[in-house]
Backbone as JSON Lines, residues from 0, in Angstrom:
{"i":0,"aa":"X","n":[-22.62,0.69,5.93],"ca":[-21.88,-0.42,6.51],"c":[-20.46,-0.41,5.93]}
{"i":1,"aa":"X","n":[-19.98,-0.24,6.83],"ca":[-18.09,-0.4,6.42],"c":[-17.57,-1.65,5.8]}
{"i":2,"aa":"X","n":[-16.94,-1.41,4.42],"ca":[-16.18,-3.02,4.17],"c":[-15.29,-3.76,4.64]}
{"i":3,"aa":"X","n":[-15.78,-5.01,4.64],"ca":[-14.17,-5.88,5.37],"c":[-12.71,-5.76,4.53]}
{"i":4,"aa":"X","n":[-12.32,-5.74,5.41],"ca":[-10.94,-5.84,4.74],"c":[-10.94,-6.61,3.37]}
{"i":5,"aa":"X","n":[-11.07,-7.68,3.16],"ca":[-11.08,-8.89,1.79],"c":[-11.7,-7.66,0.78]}
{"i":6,"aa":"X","n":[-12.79,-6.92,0.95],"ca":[-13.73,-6.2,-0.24],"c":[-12.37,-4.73,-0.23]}
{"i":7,"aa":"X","n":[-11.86,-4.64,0.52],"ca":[-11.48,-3.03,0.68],"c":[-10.14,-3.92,-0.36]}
{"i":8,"aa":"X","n":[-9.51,-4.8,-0.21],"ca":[-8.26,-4.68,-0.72],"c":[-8.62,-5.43,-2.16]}
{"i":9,"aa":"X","n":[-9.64,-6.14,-2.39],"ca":[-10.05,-6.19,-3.83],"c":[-10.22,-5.35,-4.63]}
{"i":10,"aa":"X","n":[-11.26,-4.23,-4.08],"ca":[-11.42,-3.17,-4.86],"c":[-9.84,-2.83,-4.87]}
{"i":11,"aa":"X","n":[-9.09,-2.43,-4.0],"ca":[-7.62,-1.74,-4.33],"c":[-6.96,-2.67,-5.46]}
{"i":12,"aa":"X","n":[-7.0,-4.2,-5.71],"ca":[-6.72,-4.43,-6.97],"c":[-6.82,-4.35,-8.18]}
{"i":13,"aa":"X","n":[-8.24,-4.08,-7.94],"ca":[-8.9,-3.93,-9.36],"c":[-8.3,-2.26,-9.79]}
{"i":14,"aa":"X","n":[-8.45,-1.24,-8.4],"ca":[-8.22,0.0,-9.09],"c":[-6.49,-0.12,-9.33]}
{"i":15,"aa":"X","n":[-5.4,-0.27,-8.54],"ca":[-4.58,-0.73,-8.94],"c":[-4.18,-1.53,-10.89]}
{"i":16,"aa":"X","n":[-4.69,-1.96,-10.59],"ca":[-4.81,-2.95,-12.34],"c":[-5.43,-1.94,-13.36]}
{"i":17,"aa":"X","n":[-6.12,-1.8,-13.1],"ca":[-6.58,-0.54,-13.88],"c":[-6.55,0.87,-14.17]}
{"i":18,"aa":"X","n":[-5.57,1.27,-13.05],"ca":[-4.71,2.82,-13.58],"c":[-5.53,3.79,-12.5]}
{"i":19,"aa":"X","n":[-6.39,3.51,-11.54],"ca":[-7.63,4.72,-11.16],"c":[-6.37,4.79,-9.41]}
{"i":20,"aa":"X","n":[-5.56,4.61,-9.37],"ca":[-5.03,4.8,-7.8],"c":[-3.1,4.97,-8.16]}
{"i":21,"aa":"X","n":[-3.34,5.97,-7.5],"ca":[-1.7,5.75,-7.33],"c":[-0.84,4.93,-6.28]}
{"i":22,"aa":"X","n":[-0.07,4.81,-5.8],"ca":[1.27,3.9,-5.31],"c":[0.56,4.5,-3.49]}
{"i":23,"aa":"X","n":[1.03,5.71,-3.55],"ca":[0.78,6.26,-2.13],"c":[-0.54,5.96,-1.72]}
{"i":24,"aa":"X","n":[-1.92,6.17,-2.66],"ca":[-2.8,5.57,-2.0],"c":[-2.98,4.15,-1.77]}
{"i":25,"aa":"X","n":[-2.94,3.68,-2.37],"ca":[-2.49,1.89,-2.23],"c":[-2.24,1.53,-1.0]}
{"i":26,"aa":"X","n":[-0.69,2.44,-0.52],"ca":[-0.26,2.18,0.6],"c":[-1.03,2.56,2.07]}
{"i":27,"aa":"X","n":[-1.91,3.45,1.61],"ca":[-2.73,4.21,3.13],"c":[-3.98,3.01,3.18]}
{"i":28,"aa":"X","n":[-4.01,2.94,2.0],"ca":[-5.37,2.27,1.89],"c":[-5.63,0.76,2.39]}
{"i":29,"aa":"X","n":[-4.12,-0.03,2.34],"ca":[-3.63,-1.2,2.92],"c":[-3.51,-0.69,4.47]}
{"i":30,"aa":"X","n":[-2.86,0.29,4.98],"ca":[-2.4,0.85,6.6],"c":[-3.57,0.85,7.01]}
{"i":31,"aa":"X","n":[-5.07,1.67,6.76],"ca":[-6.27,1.92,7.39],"c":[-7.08,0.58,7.52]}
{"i":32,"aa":"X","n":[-6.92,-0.18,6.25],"ca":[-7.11,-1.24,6.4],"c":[-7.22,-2.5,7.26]}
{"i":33,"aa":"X","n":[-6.18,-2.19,8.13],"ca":[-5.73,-3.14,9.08],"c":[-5.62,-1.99,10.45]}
{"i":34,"aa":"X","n":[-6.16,-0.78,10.2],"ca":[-6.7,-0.26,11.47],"c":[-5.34,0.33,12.29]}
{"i":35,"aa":"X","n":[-4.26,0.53,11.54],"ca":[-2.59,1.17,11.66],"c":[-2.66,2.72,11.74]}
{"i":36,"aa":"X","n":[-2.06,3.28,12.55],"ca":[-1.93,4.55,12.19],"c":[0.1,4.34,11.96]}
{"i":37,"aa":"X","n":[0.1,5.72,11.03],"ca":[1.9,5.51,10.74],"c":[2.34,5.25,11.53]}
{"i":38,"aa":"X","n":[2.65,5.13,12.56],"ca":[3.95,5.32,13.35],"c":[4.11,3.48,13.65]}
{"i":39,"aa":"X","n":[2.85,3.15,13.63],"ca":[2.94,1.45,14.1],"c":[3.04,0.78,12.76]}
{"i":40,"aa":"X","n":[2.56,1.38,11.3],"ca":[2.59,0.67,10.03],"c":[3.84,0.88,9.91]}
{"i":41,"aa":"X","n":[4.53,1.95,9.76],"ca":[6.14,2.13,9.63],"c":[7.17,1.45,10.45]}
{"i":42,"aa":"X","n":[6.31,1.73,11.86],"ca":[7.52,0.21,12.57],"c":[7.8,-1.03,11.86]}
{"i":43,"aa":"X","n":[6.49,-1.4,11.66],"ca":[5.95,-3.02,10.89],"c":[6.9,-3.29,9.66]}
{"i":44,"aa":"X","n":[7.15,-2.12,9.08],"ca":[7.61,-2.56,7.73],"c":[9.01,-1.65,7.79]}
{"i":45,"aa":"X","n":[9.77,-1.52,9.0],"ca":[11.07,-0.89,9.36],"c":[11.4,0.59,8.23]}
{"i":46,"aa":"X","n":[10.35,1.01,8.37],"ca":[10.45,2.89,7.72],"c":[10.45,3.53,8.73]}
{"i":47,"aa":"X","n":[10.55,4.88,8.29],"ca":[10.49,5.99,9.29],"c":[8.81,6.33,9.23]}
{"i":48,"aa":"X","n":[8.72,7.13,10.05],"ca":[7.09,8.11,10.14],"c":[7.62,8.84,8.67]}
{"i":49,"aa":"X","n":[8.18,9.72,8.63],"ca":[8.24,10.32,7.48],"c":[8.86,10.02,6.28]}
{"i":50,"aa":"X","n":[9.19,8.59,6.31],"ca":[9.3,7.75,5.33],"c":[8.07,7.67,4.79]}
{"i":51,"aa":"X","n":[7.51,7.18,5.64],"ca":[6.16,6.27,5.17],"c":[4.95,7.56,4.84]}
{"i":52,"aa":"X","n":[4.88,8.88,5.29],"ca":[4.01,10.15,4.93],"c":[4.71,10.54,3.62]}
{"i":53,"aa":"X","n":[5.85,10.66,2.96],"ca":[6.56,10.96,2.11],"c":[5.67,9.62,0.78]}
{"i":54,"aa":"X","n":[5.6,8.69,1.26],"ca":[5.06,7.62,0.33],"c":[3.69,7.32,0.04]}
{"i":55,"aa":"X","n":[2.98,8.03,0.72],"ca":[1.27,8.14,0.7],"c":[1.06,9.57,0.19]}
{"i":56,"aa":"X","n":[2.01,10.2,0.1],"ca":[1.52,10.87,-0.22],"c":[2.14,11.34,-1.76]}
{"i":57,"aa":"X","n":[2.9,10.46,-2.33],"ca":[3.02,10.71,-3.88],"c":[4.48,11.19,-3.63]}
{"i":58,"aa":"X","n":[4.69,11.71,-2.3],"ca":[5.82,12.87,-2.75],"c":[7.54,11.73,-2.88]}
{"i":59,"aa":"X","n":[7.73,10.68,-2.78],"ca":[8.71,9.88,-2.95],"c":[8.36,8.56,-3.45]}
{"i":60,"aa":"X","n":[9.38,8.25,-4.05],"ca":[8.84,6.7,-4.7],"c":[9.32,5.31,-3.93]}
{"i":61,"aa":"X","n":[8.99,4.55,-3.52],"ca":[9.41,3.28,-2.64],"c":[10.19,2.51,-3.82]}
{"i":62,"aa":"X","n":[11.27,1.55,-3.16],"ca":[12.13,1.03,-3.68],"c":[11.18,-0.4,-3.86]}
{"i":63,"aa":"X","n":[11.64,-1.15,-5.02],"ca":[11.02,-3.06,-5.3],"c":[11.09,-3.0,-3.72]}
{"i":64,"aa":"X","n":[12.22,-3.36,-2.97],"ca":[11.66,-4.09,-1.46],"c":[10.99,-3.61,-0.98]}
{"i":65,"aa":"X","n":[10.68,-2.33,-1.2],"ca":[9.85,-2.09,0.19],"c":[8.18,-2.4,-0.53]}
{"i":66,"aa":"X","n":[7.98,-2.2,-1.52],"ca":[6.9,-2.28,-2.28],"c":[6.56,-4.13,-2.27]}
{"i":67,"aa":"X","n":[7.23,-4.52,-2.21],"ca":[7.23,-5.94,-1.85],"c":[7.04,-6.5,-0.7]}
{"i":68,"aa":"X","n":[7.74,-5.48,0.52],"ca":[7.21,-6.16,1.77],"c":[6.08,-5.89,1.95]}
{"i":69,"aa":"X","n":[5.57,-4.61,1.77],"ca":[4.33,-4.15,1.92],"c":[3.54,-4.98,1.29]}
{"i":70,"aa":"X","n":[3.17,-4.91,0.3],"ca":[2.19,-5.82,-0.62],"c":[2.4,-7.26,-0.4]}
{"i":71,"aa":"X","n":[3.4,-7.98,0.11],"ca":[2.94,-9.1,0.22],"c":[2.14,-9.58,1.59]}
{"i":72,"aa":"X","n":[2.34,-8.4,2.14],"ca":[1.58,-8.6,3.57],"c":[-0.27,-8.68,2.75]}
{"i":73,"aa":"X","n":[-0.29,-8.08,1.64],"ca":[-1.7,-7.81,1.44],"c":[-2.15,-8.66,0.21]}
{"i":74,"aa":"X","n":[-1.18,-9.68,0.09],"ca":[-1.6,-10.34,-1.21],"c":[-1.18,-9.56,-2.62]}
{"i":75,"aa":"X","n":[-0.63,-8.89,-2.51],"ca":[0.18,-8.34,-3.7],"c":[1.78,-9.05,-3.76]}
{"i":76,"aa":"X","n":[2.0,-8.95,-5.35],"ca":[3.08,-9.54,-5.74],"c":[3.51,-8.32,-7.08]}
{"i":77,"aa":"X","n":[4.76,-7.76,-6.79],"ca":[5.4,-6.39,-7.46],"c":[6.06,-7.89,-8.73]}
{"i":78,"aa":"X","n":[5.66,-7.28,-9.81],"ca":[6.23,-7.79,-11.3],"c":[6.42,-7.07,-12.23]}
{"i":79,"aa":"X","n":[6.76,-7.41,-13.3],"ca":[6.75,-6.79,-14.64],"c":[6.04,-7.18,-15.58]}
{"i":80,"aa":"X","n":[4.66,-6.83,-16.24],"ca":[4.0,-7.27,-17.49],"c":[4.44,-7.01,-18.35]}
{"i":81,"aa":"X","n":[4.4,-7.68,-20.03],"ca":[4.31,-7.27,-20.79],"c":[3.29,-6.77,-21.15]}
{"i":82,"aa":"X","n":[3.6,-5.29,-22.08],"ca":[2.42,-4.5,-22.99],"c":[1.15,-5.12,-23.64]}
């Protein structure tokens, strides 16, 4: 049985918080999530197609805004902890 969205993006917090996921998966993992293929997740959040393949896949790093628009669509909030 496939998880709902609410379980799919919890677990992505927890692995998030805890070091087991990188940035690019995060981001696919939020897109499939909501049933997006790139070209319509990248419209959504004004990237390119190969903006947004460049960022799932490790090979470029997203700027605070864009990491912010994204994630707040999913209940994420980009901060700074202390150690």
């Amino acid at each position: 049985m496939p998880k709902d969205r609410k379980a799919i993006i919890e677990d992505l917090q927890n692995d998030l918080i805890n070091n087991r996921c990188e940035i690019g998966e995060a981001i696919k993992t939020m897109r499939k999530s909501i049933g997006l293929n790139q070209k319509d997740f990248a419209k959504l959040f004004g990237l390119t197609v190969n903006a947004l393949s460049l960022l799932e896949n490790d090979k470029s790093n997203p700027t605070l805004k864009t990491l912010n628009n994204i994630g707040s669509k999913f209940g994420f909030k980009i901060n700074f902890t202390p150690k």
